[in-house]
MARROMAR-671754 format. One line per field, with one value per residue (C-alpha): residue number from 1; x, y, z. Coordinates in steps of 0.001 Angstrom, whole numbers. Example, Ala and Ser with C-alpha at 12.3 -4.5 7.8 and 13.67 -1.06 7.14 Angstrom:
2
num = 1|2
east = 12300|13670
north = -4500|-1060
up = 7800|7140
END
This chain:
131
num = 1|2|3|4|5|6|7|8|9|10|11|12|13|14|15|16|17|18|19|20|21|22|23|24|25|26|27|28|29|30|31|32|33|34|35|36|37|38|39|40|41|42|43|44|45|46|47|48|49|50|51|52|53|54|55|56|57|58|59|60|61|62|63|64|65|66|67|68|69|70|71|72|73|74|75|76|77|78|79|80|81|82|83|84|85|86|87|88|89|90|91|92|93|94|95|96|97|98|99|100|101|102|103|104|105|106|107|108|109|110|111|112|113|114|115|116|117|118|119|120|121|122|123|124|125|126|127|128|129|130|131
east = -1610|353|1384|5046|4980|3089|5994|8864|7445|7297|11027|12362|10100|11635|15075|15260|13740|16987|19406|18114|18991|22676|23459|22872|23951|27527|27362|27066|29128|26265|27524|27438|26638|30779|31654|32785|29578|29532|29608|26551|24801|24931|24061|20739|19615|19870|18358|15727|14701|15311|12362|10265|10462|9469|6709|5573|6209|3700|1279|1389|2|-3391|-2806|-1958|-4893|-3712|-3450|-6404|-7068|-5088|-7858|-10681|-11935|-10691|-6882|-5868|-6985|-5497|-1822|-2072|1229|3084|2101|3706|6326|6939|6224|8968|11261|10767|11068|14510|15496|14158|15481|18868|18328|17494|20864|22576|20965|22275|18741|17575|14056|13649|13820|11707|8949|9177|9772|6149|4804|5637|4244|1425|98|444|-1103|-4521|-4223|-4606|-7686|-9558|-8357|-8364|-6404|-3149|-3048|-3424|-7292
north = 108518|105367|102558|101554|98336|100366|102934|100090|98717|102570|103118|99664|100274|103931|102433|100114|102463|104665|101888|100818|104485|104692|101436|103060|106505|105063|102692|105255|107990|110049|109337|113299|112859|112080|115758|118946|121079|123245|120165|118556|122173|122455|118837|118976|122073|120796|117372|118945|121016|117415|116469|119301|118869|115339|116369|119246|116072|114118|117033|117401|114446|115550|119091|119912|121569|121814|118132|116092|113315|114861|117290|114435|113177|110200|111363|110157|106859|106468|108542|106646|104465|107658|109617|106810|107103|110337|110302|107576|109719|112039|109931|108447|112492|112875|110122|111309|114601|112661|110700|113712|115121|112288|111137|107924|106082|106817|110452|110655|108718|110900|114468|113086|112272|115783|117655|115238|115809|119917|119656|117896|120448|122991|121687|121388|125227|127654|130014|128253|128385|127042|124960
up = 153871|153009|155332|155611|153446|150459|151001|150934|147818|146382|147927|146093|142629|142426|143533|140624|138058|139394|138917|135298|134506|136663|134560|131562|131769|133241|130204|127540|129228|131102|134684|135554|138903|139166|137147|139078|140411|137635|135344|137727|137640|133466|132815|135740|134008|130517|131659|133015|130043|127815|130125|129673|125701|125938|128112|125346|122475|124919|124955|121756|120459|121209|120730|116855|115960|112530|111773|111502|114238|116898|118712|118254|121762|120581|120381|123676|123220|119783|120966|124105|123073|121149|124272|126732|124813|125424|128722|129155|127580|130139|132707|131365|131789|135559|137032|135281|137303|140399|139892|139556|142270|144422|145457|146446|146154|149493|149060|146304|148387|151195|149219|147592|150165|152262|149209|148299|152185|151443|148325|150121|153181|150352|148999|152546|153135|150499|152869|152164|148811|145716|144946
END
């Protein structure tokens, strides 16, 4: 699927996007990944949802039927940088639960990777699950 130099540069690229975030989560107080495990456990669930309400906020930028402009074909293109933003957001919030998670680039690379190659064994047979 991906040769070991593409996954390197994947491993590093993830492994600095975590670091941005460590930097500033310990520099604004957010370092949970050092709390008890029921601290860890409260703040990943809550992070988690954070990153599922940025995700809705992303989605709906092109989805408020009752304001003009936003369900035009169009409204991607247009939302594209309020949508980013969003989506950044969200990010910001998952790589805070991967950090709390105690996760590295490298295990986000091959987690993907694992499920990415399930995900395409799917498609070429129906009889393991999803299409």
């Amino acid at each position: 699927m991906i040769d070991d130099e593409s996954r390197k540069k994947v491993k590093e690229g993830l492994n600095v996007l975590l670091l941005l975030q460590k930097k500033f989560q310990e520099e604004n107080g957010f370092d949970f990944w050092k709390e008890s495990p029921e601290k860890k456990r409260d703040m990943f669930v809550r992070v988690l949802f954070a990153a599922i309400d940025e995700l809705a906020e992303a989605g709906d930028e092109v989805n408020r039927w009752w304001k003009k402009g936003y369900k035009e074909p169009e409204a991607l293109e247009n939302k594209r940088e309020d949508i980013l933003e969003e989506m950044i957001d969200a990010l910001h919030f998952y790589l805070g639960a991967l950090l709390i998670l105690g996760v590295d680039g490298g295990d986000v690379v091959d987690a993907y990777l694992k499920k990415n190659k399930v995900n395409f064994d799917r498609q070429k047979d129906k009889s393991l699950g999803y299409v």
